[in-house]
C-alpha positions as a printed Julia matrix, in Angstrom:
232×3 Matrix{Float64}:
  73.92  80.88  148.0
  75.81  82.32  145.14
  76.66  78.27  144.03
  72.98  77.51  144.66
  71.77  80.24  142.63
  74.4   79.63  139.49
  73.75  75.87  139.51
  70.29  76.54  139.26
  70.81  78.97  136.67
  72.71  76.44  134.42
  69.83  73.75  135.1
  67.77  76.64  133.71
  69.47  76.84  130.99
  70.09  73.15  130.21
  66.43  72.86  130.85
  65.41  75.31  128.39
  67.54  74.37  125.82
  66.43  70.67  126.64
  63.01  71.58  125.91
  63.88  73.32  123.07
  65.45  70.65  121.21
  62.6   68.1   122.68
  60.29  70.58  121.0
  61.93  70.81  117.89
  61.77  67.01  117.45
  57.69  67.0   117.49
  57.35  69.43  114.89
  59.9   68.07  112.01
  59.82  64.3   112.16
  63.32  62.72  111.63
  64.1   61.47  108.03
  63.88  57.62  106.76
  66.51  55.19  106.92
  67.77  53.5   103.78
  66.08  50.51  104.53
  62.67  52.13  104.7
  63.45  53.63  101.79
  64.18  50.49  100.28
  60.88  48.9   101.08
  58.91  51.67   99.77
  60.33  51.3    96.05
  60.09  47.82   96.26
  56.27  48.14   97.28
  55.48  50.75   94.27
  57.24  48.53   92.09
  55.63  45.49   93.24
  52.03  47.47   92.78
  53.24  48.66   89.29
  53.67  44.72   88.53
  50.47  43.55   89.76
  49.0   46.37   88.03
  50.3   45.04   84.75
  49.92  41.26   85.32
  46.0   42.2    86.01
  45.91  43.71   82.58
  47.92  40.66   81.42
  45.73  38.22   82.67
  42.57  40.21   81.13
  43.83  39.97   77.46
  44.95  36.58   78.15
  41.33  35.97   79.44
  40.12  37.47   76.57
  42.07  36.14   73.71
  41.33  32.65   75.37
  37.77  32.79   75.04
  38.36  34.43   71.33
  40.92  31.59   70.9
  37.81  28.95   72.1
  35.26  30.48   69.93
  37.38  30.47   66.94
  37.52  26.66   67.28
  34.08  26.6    67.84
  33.56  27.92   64.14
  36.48  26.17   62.8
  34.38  22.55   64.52
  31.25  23.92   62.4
  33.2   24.91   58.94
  34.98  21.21   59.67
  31.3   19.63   59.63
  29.86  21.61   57.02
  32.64  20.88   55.08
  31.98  17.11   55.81
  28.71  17.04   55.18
  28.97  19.07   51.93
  31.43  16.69   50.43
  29.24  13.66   51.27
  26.53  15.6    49.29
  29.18  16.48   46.49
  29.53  12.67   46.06
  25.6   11.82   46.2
  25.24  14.58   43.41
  28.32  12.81   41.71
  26.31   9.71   41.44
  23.33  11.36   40.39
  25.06  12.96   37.54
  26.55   9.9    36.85
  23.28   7.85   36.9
  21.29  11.1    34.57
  24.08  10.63   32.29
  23.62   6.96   31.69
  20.1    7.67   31.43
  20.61  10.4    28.51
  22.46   8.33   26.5
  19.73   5.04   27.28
  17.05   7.55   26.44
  19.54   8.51   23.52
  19.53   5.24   22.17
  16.28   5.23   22.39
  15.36   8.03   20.12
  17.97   6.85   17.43
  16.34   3.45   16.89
  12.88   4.86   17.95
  13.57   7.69   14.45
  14.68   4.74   12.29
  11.21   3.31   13.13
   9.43   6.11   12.57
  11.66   6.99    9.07
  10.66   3.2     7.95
   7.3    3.22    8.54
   6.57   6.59    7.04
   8.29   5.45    4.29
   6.08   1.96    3.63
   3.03   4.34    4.1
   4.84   6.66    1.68
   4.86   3.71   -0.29
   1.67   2.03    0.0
  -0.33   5.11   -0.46
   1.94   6.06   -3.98
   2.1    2.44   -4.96
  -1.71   1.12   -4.18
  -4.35   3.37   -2.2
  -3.8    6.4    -4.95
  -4.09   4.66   -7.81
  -7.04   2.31   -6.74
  -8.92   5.77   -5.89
  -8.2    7.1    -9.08
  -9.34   4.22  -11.09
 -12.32   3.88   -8.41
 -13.22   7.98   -8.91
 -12.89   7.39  -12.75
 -15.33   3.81  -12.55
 -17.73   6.23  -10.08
 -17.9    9.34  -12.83
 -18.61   6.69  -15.21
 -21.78   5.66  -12.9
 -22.6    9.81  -12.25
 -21.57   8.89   -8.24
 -18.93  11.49   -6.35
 -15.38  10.81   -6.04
 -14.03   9.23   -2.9
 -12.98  11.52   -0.13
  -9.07  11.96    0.37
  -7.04  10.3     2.59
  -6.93  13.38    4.55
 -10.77  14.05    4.34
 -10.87  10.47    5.8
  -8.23  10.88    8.98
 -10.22  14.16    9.56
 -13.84  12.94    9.16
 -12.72   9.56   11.56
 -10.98  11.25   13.82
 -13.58  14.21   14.08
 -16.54  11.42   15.06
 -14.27   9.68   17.86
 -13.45  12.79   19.25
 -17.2   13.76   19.45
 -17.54   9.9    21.01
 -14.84  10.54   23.73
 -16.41  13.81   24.77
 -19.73  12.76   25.0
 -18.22   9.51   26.99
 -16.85  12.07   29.28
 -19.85  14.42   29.61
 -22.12  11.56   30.76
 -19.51  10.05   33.15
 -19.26  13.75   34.58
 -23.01  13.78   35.01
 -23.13  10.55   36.79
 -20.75  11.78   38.82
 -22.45  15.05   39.35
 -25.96  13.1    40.52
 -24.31  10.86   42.41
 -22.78  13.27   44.47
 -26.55  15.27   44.88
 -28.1   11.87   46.08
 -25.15  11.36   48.34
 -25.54  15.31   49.89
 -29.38  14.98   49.91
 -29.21  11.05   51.81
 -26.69  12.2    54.08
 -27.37  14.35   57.45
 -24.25  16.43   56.81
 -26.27  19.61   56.97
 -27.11  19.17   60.74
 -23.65  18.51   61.26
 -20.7   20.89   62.52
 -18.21  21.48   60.04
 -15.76  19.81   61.94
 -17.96  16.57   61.99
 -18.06  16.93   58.62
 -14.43  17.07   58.27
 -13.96  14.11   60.63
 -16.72  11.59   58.62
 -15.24  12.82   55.22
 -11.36  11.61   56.76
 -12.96   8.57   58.18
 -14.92   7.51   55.15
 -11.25   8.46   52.87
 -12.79  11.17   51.4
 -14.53   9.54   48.24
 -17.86   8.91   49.87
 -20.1    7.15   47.19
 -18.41   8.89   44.64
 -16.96   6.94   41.79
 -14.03   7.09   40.07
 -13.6    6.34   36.48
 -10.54   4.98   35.15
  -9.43   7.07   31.53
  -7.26   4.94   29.47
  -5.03   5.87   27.01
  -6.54   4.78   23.73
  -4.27   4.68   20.77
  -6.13   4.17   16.99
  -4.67   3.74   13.51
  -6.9    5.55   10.79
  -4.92   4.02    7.16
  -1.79   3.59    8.63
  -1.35   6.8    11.33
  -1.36   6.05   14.71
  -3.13   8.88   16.7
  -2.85   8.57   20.45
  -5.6   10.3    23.05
C-alpha cells in the first residue's frame, strides 16, 4: 500500500509539474528560428524595393510623357521654322524684285526731269523770244487804235481752263441726272415694291446688280493751253 500510495504520489507530482510546463508553453509562444528571421528581413526589404521601384516607374512615367511632349513642340518649332524660312526667301525675292523696280522707276524720273527741264526751257524760250514781244508790239498797234491790251498768258491759261472746267462739270451734272431718272423709271416700271426684300435681293444678284442703269465711261482728258499740258 505504502508503494502504491508513493508511486502515485510521484505520478502526482510528475503530473503536476507536467501540466505546469504544458501550461507555460500556451501562454509565451517559443521564439523564431534564424531562418524565419531571415525571411522576414528579406520580405521588408523586398517591400521597401517595390516601394521605391513604384515611385521609380512614376517619374519615369512622367518624365516620358514630358520627354514626348517636348518633341511634340520641338516637331512644331521645326515646321514653323520651315515654313518661316520659305517665307524669308519669298520676301527675299520681293525685295529683290521692289528694288529693281525703284531704280526702273528711278530711271524713269531722271530722263522723265530732263524732259520736263527741256521743255520748260523752249517755252521759257518761245514765250521771251516770240509770244512777249508780238503782244507788246500788238498792245502798242491796239492803243494806237483806242482797243484794250491783250490778256496775259496767265489771264489766258486761267480764263481757258476756267470755261472747260465749267464744261466738264456740267458734262457730269447731266450724266448724273440721266442716271438719276433712269433709275426712277426703272423703280416706278418695276414691281419691286410688292416684293420681299429678299426677292429683291435675289432679282438684283440675278440681273448683276446694274439693272437698266448705265454706266458712263470718264476718260482722262489731257489739254495743252500755249504750251502747258494740264491733265483732268
Amino acid at each position: 500500500m505504502s508503494e502504491q500510495e508513493g508511486g502515485g504520489s510521484e505520478g502526482t507530482r510528475h503530473g503536476a509539474s507536467g501540466g505546469g510546463e504544458s501550461g507555460g508553453s500556451r501562454c509565451h509562444p517559443t521564439a523564431l528560428s534564424e531562418e524565419q528571421r531571415a525571411s522576414l528581413s528579406l520580405i521588408a526589404l523586398a517591400r521597401e524595393k517595390l516601394q521605391k521601384l513604384d515611385r521609380a516607374s512614376r517619374e519615369v512615367r512622367h518624365s516620358s510623357e514630358a520627354v514626348a511632349e517636348l518633341n511634340r513642340v520641338l516637331d512644331e518649332c521645326r515646321l514653323e521654322s520651315s515654313e518661316l524660312r520659305q517665307e524669308l526667301q519669298l520676301r527675299l525675292k520681293q525685295v529683290a524684285q521692289l528694288n529693281s523696280d525703284i531704280a526702273v522707276v528711278d530711271e524713269l524720273m531722271q530722263s522723265t526731269t530732263a524732259d520736263r527741264d527741256a521743255m520748260q526751257e523752249q517755252r521759257d524760250r518761245a514765250i521771251d523770244g516770240h509770244l512777249r514781244p508780238l503782244q507788246h508790239e500788238l498792245n502798242a498797234i491796239r492803243s494806237q487804235l483806242s482797243l484794250p491790251p491783250l490778256l496775259s498768258l496767265q489771264e489766258q491759261t486761267d480764263d481757258e481752263l476756267s470755261v472747260y472746267l465749267e464744261k466738264r462739270r456740267r458734262t457730269w451734272a447731266d450724266g448724273n441726272t440721266d442716271i438719276k431718272r433712269q433709275k426712277q423709271s426703272h423703280d416706278e416700271a418695276s414691281p419691286s415694291t410688292s416684293q420681299a426684300p429678299a426677292q429683291r435681293k435675289k432679282k438684283k444678284a440675278a440681273d448683276g446688280g446694274t439693272g437698266s442703269r448705265k454706266k458712263k465711261k470718264v476718260s482722262s482728258h489731257v489739254t495743252y493751253l500755249h504750251g502747258t499740258c494740264v491733265k483732268y
